[in-house]
Each structure stands twice: as structure tokens, then as C-alpha cells.
N, CA, C and O atoms as a GROMACS GRO file, in nm:
protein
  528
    1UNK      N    1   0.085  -0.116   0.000
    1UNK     CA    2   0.000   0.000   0.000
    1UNK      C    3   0.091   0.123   0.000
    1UNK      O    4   0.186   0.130   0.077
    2UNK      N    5   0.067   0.196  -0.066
    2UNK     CA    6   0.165   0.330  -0.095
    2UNK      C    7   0.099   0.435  -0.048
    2UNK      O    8  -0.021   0.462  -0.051
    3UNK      N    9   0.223   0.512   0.011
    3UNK     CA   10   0.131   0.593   0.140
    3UNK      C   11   0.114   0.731   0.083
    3UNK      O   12   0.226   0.772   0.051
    4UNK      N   13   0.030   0.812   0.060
    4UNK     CA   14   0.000   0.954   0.038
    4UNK      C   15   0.034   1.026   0.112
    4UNK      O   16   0.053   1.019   0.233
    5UNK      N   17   0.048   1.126   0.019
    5UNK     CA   18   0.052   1.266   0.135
    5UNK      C   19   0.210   1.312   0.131
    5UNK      O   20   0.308   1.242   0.107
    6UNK      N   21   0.204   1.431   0.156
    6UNK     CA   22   0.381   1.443   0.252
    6UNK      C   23   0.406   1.477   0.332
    6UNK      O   24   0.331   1.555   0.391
    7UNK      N   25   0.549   1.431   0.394
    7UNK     CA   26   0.543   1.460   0.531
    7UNK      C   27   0.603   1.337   0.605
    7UNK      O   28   0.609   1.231   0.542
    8UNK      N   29   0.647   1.342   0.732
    8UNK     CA   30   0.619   1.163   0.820
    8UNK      C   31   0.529   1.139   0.828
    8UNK      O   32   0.445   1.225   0.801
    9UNK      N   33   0.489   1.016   0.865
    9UNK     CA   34   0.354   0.955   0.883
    9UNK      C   35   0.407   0.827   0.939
    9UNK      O   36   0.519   0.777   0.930
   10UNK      N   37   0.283   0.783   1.005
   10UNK     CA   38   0.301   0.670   1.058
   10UNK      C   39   0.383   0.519   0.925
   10UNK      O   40   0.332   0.495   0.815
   11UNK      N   41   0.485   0.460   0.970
   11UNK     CA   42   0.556   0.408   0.875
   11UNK      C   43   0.491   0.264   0.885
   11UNK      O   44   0.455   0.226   0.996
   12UNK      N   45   0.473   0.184   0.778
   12UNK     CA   46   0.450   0.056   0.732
   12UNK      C   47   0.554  -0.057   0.807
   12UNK      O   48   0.671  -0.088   0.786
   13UNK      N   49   0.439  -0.108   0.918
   13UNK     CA   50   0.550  -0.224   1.027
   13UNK      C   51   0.685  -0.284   0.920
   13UNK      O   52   0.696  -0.261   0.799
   14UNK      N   53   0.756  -0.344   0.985
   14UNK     CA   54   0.862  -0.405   0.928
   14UNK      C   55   0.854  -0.554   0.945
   14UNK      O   56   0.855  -0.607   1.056
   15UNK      N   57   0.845  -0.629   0.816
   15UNK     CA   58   0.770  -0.811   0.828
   15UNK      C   59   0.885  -0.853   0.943
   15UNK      O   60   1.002  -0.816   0.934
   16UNK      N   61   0.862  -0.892   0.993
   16UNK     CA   62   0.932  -0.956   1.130
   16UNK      C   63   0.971  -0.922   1.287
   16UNK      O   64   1.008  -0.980   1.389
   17UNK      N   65   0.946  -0.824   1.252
   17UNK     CA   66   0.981  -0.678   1.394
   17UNK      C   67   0.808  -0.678   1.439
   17UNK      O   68   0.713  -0.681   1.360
   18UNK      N   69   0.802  -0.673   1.592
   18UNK     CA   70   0.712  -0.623   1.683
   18UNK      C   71   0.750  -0.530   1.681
   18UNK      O   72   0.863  -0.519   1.635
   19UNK      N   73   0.667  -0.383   1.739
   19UNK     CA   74   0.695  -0.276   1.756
   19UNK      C   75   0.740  -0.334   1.936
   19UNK      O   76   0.698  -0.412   2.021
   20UNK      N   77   0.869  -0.218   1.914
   20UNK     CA   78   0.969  -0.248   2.029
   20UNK      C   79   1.051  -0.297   2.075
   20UNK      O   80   1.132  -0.264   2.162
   21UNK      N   81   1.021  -0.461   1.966
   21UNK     CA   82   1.156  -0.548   1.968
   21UNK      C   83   1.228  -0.565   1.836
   21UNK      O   84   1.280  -0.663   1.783
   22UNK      N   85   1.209  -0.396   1.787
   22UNK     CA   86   1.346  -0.442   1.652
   22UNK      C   87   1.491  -0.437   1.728
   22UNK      O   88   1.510  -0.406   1.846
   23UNK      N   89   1.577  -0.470   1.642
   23UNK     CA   90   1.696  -0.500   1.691
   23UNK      C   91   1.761  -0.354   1.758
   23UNK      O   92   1.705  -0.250   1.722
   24UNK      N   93   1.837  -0.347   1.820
   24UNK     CA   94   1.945  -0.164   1.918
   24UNK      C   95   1.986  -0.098   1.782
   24UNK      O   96   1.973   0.022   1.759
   25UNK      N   97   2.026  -0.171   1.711
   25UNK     CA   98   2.096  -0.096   1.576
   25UNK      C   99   1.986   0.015   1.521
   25UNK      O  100   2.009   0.135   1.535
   26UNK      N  101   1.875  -0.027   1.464
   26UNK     CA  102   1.751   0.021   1.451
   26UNK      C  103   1.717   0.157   1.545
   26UNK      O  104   1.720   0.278   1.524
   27UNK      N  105   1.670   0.039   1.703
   27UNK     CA  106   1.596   0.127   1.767
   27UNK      C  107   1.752   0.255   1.765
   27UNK      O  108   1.708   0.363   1.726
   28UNK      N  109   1.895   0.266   1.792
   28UNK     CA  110   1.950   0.363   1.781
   28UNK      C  111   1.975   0.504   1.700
   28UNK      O  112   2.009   0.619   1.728
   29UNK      N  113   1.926   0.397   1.538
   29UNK     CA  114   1.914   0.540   1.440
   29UNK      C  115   1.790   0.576   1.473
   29UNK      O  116   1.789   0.695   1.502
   30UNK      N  117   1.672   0.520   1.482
   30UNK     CA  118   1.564   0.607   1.514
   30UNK      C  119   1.582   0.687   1.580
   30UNK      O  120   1.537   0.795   1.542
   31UNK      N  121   1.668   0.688   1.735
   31UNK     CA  122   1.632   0.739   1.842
   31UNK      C  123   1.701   0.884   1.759
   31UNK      O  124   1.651   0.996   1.750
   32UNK      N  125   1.831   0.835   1.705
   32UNK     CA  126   1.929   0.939   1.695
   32UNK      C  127   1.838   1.053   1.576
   32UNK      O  128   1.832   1.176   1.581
   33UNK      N  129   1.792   0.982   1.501
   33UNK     CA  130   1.693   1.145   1.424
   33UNK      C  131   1.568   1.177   1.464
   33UNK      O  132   1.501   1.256   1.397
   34UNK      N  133   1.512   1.114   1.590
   34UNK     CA  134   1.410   1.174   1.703
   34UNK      C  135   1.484   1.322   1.758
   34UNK      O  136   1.440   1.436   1.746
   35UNK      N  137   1.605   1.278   1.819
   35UNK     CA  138   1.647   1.369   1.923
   35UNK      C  139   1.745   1.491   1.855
   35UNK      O  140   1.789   1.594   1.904
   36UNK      N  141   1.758   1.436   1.731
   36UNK     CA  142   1.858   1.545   1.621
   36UNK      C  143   2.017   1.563   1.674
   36UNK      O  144   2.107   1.482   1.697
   37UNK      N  145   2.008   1.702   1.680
   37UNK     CA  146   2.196   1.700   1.740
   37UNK      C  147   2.207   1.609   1.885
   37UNK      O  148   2.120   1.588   1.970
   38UNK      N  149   2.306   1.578   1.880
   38UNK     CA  150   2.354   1.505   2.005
   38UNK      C  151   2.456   1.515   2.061
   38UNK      O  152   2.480   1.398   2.032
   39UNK      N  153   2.555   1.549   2.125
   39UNK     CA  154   2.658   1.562   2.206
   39UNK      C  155   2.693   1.403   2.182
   39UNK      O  156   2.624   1.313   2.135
   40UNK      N  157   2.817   1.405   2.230
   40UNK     CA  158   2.919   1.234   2.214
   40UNK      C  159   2.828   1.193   2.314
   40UNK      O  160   2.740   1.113   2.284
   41UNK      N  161   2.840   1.244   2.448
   41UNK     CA  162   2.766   1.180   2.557
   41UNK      C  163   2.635   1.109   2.529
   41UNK      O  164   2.594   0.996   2.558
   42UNK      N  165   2.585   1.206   2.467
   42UNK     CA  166   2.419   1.167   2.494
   42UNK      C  167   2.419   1.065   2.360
   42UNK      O  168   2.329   0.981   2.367
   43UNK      N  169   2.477   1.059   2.277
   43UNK     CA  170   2.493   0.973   2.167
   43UNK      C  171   2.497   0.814   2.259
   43UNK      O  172   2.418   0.722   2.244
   44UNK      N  173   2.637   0.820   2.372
   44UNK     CA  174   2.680   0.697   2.428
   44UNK      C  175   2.563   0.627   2.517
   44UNK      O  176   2.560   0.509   2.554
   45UNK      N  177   2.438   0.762   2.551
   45UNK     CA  178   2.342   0.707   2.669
   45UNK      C  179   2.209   0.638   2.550
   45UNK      O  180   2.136   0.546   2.588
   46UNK      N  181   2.197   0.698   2.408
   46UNK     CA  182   2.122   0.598   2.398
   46UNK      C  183   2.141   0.515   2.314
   46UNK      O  184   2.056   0.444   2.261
   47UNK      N  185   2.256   0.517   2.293
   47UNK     CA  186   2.301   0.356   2.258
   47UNK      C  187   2.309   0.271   2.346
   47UNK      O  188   2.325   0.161   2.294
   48UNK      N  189   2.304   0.262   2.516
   48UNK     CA  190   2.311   0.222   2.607
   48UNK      C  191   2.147   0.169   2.634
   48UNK      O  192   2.109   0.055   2.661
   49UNK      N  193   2.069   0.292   2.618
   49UNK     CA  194   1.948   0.271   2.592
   49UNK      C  195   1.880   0.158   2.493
   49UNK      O  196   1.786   0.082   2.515
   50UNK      N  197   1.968   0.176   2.369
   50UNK     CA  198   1.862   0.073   2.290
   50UNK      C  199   1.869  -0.042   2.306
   50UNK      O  200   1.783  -0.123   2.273
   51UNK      N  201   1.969  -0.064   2.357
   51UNK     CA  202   2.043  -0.190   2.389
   51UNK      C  203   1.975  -0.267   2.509
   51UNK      O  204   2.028  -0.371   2.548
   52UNK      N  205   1.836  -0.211   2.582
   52UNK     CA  206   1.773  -0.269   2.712
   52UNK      C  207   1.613  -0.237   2.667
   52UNK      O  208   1.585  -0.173   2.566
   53UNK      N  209   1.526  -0.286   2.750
   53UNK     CA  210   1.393  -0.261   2.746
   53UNK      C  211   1.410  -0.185   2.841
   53UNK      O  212   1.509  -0.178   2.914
   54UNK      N  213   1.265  -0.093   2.846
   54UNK     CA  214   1.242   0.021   2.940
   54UNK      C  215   1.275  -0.028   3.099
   54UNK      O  216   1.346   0.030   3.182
   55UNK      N  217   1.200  -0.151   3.113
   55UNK     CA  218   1.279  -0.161   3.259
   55UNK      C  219   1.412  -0.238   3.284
   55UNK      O  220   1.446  -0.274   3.397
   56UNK      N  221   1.478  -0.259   3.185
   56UNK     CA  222   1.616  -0.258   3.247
   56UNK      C  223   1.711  -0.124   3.233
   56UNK      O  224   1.827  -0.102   3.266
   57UNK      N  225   1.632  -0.063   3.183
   57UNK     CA  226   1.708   0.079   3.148
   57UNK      C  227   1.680   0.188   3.311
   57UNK      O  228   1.747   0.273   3.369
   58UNK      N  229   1.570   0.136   3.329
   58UNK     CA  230   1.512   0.208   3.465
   58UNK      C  231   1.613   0.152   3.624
   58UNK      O  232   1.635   0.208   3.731
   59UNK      N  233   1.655   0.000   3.559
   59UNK     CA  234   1.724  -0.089   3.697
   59UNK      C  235   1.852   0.022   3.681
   59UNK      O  236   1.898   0.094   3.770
   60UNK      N  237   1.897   0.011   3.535
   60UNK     CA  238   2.039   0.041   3.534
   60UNK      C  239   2.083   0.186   3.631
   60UNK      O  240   2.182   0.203   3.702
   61UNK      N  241   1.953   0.288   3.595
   61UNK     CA  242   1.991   0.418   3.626
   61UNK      C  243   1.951   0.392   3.772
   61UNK      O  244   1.976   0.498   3.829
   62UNK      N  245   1.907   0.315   3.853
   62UNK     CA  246   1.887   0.262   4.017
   62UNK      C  247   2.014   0.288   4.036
   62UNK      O  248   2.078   0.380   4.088
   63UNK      N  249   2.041   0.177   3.976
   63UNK     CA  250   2.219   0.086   4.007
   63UNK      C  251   2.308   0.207   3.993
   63UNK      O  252   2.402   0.207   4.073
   64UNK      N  253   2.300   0.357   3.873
   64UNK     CA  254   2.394   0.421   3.901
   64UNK      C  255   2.394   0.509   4.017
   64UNK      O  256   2.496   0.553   4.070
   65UNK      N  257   2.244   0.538   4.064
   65UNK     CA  258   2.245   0.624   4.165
   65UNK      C  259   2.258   0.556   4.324
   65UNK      O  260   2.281   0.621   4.426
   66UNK      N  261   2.240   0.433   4.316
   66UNK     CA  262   2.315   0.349   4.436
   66UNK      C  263   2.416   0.325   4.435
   66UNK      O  264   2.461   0.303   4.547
   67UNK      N  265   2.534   0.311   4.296
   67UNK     CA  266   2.646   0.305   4.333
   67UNK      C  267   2.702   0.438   4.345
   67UNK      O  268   2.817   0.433   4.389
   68UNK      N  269   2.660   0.556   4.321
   68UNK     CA  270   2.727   0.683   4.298
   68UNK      C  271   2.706   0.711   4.452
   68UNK      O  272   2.814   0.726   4.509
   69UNK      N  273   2.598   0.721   4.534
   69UNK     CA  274   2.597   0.747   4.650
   69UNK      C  275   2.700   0.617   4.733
   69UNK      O  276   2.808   0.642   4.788
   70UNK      N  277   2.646   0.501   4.726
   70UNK     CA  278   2.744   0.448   4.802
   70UNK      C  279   2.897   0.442   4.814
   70UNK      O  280   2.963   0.401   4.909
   71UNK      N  281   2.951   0.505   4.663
   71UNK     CA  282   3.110   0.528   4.657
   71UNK      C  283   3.128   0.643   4.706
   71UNK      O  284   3.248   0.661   4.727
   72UNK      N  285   3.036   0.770   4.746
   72UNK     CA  286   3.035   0.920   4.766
   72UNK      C  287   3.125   0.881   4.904
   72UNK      O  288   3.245   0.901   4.925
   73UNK      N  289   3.014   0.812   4.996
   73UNK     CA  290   2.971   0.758   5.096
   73UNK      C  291   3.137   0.720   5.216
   73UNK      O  292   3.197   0.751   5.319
   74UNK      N  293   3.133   0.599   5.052
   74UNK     CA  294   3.267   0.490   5.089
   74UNK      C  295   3.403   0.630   5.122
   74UNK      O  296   3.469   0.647   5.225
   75UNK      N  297   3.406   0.718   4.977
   75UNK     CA  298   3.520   0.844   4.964
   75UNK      C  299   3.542   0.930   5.100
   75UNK      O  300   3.647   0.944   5.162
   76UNK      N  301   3.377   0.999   5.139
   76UNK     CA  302   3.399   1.055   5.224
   76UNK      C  303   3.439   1.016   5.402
   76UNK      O  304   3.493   1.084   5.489
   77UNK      N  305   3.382   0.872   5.399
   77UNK     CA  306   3.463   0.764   5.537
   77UNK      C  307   3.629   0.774   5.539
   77UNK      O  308   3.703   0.808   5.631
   78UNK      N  309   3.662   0.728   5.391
   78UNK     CA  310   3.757   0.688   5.367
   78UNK      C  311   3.899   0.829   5.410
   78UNK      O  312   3.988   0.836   5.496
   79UNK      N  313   3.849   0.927   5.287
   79UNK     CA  314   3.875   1.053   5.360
   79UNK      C  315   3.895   1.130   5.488
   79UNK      O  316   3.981   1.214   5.513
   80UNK      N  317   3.770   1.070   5.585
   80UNK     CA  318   3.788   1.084   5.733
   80UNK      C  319   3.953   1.066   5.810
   80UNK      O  320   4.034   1.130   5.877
   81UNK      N  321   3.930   0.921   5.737
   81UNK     CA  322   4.063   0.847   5.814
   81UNK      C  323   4.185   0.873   5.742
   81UNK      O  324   4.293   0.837   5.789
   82UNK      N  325   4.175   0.932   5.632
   82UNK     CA  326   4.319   0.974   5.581
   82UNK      C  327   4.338   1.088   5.660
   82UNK      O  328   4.410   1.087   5.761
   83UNK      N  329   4.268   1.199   5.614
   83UNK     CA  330   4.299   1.328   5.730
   83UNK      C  331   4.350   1.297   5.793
   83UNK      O  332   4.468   1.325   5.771
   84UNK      N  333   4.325   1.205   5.940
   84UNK     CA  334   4.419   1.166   6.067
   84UNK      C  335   4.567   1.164   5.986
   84UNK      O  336   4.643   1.256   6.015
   85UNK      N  337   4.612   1.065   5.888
   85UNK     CA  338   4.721   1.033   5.825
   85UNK      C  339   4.765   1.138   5.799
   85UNK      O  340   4.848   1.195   5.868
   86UNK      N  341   4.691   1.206   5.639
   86UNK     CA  342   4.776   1.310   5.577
   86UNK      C  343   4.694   1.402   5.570
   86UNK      O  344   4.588   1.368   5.518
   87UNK      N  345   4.703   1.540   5.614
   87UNK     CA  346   4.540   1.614   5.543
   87UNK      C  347   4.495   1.635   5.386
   87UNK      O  348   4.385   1.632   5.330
   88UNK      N  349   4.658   1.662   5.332
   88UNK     CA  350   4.694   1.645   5.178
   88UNK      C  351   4.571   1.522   5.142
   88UNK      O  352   4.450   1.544   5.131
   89UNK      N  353   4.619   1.425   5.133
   89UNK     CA  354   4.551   1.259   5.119
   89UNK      C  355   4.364   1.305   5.128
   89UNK      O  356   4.287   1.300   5.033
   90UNK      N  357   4.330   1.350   5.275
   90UNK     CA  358   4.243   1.336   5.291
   90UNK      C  359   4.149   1.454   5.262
   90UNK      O  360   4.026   1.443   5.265
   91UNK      N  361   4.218   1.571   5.232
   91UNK     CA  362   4.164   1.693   5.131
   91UNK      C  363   4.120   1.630   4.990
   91UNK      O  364   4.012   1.656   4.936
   92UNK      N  365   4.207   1.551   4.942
   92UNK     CA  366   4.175   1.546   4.828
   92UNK      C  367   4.083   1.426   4.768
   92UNK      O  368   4.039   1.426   4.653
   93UNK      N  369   4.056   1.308   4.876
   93UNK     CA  370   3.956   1.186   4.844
   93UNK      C  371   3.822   1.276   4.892
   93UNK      O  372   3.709   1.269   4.844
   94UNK      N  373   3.865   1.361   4.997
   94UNK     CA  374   3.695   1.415   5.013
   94UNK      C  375   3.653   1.544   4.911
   94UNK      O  376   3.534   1.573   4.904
   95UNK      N  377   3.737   1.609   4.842
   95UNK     CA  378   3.694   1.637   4.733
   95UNK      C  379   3.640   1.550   4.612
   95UNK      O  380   3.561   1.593   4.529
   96UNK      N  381   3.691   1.428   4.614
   96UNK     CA  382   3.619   1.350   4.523
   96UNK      C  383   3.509   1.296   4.568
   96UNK      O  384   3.430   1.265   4.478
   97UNK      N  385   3.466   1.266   4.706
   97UNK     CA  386   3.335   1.256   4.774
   97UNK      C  387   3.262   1.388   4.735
   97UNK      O  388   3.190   1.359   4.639
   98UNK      N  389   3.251   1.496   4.761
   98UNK     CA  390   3.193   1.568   4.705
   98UNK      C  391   3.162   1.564   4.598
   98UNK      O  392   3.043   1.575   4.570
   99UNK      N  393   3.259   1.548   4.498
   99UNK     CA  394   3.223   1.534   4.329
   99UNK      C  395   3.110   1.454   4.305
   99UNK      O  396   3.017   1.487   4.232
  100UNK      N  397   3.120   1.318   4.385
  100UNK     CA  398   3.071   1.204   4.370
  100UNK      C  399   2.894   1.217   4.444
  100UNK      O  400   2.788   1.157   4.425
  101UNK      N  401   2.920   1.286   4.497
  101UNK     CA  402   2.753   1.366   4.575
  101UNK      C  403   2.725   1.438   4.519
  101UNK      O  404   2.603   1.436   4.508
  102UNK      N  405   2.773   1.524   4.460
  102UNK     CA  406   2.723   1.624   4.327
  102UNK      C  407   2.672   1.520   4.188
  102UNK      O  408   2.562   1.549   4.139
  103UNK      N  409   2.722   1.444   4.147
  103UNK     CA  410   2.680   1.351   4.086
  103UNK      C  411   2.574   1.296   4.071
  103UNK      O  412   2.511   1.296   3.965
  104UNK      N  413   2.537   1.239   4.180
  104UNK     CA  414   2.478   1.143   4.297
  104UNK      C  415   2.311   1.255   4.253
  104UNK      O  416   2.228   1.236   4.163
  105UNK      N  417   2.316   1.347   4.341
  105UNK     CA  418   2.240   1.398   4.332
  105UNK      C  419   2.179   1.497   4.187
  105UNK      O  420   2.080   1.570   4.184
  106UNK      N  421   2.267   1.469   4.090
  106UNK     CA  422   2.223   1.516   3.945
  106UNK      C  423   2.140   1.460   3.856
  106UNK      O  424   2.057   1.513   3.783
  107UNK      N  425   2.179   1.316   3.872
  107UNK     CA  426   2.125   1.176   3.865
  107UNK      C  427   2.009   1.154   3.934
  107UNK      O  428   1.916   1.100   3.875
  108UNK      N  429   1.998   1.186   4.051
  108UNK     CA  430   1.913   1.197   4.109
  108UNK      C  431   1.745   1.248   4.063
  108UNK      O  432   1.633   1.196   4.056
  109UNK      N  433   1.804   1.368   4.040
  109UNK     CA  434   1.714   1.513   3.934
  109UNK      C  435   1.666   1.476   3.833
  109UNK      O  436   1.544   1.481   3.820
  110UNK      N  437   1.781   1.408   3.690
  110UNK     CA  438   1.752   1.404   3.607
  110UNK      C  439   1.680   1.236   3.568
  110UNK      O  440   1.648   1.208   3.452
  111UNK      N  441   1.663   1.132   3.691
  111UNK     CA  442   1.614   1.028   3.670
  111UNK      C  443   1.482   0.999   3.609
  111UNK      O  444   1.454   0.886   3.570
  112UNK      N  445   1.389   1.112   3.601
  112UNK     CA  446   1.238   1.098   3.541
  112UNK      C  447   1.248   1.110   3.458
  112UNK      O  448   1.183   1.033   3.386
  113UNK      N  449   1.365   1.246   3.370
  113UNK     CA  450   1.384   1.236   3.260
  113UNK      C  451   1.477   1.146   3.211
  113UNK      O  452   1.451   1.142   3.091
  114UNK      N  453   1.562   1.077   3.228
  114UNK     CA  454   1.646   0.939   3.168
  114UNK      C  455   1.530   0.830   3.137
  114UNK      O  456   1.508   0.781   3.026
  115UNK      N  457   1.460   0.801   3.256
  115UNK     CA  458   1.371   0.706   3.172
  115UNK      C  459   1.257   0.762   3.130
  115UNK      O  460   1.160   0.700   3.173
  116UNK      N  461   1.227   0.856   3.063
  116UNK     CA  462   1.157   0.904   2.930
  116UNK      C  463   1.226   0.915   2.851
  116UNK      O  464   1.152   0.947   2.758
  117UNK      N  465   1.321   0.912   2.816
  117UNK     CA  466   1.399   0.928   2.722
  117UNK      C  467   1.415   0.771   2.703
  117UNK      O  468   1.417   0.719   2.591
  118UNK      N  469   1.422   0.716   2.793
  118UNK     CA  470   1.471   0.565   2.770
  118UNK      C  471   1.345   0.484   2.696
  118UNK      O  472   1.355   0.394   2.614
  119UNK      N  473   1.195   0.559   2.764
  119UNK     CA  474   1.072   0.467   2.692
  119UNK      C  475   1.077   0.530   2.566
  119UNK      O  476   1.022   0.464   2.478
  120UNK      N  477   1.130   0.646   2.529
  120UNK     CA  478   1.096   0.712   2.365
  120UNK      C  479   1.215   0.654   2.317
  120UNK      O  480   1.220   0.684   2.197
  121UNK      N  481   1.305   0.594   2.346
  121UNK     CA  482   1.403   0.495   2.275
  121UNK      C  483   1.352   0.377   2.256
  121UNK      O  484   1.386   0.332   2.147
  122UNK      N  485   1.273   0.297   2.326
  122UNK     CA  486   1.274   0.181   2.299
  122UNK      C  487   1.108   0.187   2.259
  122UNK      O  488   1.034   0.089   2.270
  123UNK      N  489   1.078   0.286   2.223
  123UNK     CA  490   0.939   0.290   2.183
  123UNK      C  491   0.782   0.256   2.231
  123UNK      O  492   0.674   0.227   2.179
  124UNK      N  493   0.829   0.274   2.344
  124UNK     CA  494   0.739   0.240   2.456
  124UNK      C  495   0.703   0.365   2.514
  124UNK      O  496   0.796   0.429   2.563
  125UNK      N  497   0.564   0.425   2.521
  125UNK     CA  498   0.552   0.507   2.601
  125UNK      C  499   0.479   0.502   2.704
  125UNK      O  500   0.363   0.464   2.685
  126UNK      N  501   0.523   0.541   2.850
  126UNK     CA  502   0.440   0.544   2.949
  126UNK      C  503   0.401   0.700   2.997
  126UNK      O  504   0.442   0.807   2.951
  127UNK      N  505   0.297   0.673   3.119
  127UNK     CA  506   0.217   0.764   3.226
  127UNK      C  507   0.380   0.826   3.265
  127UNK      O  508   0.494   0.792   3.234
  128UNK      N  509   0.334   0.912   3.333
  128UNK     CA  510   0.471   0.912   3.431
  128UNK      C  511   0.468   0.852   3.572
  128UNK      O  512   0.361   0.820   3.624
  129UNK      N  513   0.578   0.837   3.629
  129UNK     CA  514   0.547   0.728   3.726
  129UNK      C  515   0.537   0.822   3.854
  129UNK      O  516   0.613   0.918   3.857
  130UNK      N  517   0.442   0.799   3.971
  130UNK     CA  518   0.420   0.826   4.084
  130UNK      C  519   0.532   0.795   4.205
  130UNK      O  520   0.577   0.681   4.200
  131UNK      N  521   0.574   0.860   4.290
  131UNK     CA  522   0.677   0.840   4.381
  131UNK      C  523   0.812   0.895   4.416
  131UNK      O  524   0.876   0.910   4.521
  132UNK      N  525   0.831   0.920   4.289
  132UNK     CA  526   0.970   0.953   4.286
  132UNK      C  527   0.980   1.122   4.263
  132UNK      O  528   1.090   1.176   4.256
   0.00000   0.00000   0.00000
């Protein structure tokens, strides 16, 4: 069936593909001329993205904000006890605790939007979620 009109339009399924489970390669160029320019970074997050369904994309960004706090965490203990040692030493791991809480908490912020971005990658769209 040949489609009229001009413009995008809704595109003619692909014989073998469910919507959602075409292959990362795919879901990546889509994503990449959804979102247009891209920074290297944001290029690397949704290729990271296409590469998971919406909820493992949702575990992953858990996992970074539990490990980013718990290494903040680990830095700034760790730091404690250098001070005693060296203050040099321990000036400078608790500056990276800080970094790592600045982080922590960016991630934090921007987690509602990572996984919207993550369901408009993998072509799934949801509500927004309650709680967080």
C-alpha cells in the first residue's frame, strides 16, 4: 500500500519486527533522528538505551544512583581516616566525595527524565510514574 501525502507519517510495520523489539541498531538510528543533534555523551546514553527494554534501562539508572551514592559515601569515610594520616591525602579523596555527591544527586534530578527518554528509545511510552 503506498502511502499519500507528505510529510512523516506513521511508517508501514517491518515483516518480522514487533513494535519495540526491533533489533538496538535500529531502535538507535531512530532514536538518533528523534532527538537530532547530540553531544558524544548523549549519543553513548542511547546507545546504552537501545540496547535494554524500558525496565532494564530504569534498573540500570537505580544501580547508578546506588552506586554513585554508596562510593560518595565509601570516599567521604575513607577521607575521614586519611585526614588523621595526611590532610593532603584526605583533602583530596573528600573532594572527590563531594564530586561524587554532586553527581549522585544530578542523577538523582535528572532520573524521570532518563527514563523518558529511555521509553521514547525503545518505543514504549508510558504515564509518568508516581513516587519519585
Amino acid at each position: 500500500m503506498a502511502r499519500q501525502g507528505r510529510g512523516p507519517g506513521p511508517q508501514q510495520p517491518i515483516k518480522g519486527f514487533r513494535p519495540g523489539k526491533e533489533p538496538p541498531r535500529l531502535r538507535t538510528q531512530r532514536a538518533k533522528q528523534q532527538f537530532g543533534d547530540l553531544s558524544p555523551t548523549q549519543e553513548r546514553l542511547v546507545e546504552v538505551f537501545a540496547e535494554r527494554t524500558p525496565e532494564e534501562a530504569r534498573r540500570l539508572i537505580r544501580r547508578w544512583r546506588i552506586g554513585l551514592l554508596a562510593g560518595a559515601i565509601a570516599l567521604a569515610s575513607l577521607a575521614a581516616v586519611l585526614f588523621a594520616w595526611s590532610a593532603i591525602a584526605g583533602v583530596v579523596v573528600g573532594i572527590l566525595a563531594v564530586v561524587g555527591l554532586f553527581l549522585w544527586w544530578r542523577l538523582r534530578r535528572q532520573s524521570g527524565d532518563l527514563e523518558a527518554m529511555a521509553d521514547a528509545i525503545t518505543g514504549q511510552r508510558k504515564g509518568k510514574r508516581g513516587g519519585r
